[in-house]
Short mmCIF file of the C-alpha atoms (twelve columns), coordinates in Angstrom:
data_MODEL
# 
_entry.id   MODEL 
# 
loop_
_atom_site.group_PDB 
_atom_site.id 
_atom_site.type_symbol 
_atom_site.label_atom_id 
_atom_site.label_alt_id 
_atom_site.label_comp_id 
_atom_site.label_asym_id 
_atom_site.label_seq_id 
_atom_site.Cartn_x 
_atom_site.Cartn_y 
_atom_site.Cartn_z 
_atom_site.pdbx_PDB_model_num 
ATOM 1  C CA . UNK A 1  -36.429 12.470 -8.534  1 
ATOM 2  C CA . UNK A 2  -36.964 11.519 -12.418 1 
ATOM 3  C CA . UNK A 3  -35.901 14.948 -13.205 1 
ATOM 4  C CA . UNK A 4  -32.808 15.139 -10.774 1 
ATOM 5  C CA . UNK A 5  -31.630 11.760 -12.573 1 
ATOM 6  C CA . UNK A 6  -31.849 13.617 -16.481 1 
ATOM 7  C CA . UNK A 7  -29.543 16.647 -15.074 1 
ATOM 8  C CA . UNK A 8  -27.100 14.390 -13.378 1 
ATOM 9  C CA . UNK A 9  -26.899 12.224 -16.788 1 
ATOM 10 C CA . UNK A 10 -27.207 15.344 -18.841 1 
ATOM 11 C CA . UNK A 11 -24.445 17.287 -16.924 1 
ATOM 12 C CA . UNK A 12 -21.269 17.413 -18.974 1 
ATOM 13 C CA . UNK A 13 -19.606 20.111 -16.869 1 
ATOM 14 C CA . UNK A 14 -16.268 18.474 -15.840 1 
ATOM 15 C CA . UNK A 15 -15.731 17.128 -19.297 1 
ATOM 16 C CA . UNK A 16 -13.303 19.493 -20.009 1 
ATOM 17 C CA . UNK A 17 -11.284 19.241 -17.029 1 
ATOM 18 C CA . UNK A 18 -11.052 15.194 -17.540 1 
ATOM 19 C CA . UNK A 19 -9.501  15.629 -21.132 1 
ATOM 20 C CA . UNK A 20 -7.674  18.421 -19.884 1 
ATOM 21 C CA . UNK A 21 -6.041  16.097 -17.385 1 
ATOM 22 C CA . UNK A 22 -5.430  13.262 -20.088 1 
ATOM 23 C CA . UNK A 23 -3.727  15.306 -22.346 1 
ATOM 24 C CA . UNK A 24 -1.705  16.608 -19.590 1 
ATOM 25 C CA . UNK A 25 -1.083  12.791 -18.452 1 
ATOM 26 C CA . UNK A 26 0.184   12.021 -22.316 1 
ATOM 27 C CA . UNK A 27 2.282   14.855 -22.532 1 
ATOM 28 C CA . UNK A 28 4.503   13.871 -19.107 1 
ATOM 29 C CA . UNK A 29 4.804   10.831 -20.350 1 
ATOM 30 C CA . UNK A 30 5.875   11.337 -23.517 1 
ATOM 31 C CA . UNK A 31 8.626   13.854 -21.495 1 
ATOM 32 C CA . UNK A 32 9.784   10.696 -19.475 1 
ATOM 33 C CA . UNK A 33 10.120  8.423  -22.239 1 
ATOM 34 C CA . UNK A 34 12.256  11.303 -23.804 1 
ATOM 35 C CA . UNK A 35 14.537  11.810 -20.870 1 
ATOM 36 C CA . UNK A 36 15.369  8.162  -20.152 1 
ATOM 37 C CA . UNK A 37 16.620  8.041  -24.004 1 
ATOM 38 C CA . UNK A 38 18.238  10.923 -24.037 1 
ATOM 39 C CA . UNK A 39 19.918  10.057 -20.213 1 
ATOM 40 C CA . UNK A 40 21.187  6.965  -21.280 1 
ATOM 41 C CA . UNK A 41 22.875  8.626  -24.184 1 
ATOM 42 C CA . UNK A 42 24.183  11.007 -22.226 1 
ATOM 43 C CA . UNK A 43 25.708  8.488  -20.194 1 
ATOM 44 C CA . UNK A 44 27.169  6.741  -22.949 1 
ATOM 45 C CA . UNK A 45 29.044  9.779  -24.136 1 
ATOM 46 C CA . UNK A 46 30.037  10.443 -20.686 1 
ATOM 47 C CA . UNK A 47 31.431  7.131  -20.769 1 
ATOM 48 C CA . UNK A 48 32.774  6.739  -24.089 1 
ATOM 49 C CA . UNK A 49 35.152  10.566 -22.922 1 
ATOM 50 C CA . UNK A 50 35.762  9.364  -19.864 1 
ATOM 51 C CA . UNK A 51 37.256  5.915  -20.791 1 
ATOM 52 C CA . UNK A 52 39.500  7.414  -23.733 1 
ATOM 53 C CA . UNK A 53 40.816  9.541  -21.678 1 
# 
């Protein structure tokens, strides 16, 4: 039983997958921040044509 407890503690085989999966996390949303901004300024310009025509 002892010995079963070391591997589990020992065991650092998903590791990788976990910051795998955070960087992934970061990365989407640093891409939503980014297209709300640019959206919105989209918009604007949209706008900004649209009501001088």
């Amino acid at each position: 039983m002892k010995q079963l407890m070391k591997n589990l503690l020992n065991d650092e085989s998903g590791q990788d997958l976990i910051e795998y999966a955070l960087i992934a996390a970061l990365i989407a949303l640093a891409a939503i921040g980014a297209m709300q901004t640019l959206g919105s300024k989209i918009s604007n310009e949209f706008n900004s044509v649209g009501s001088s025509l």
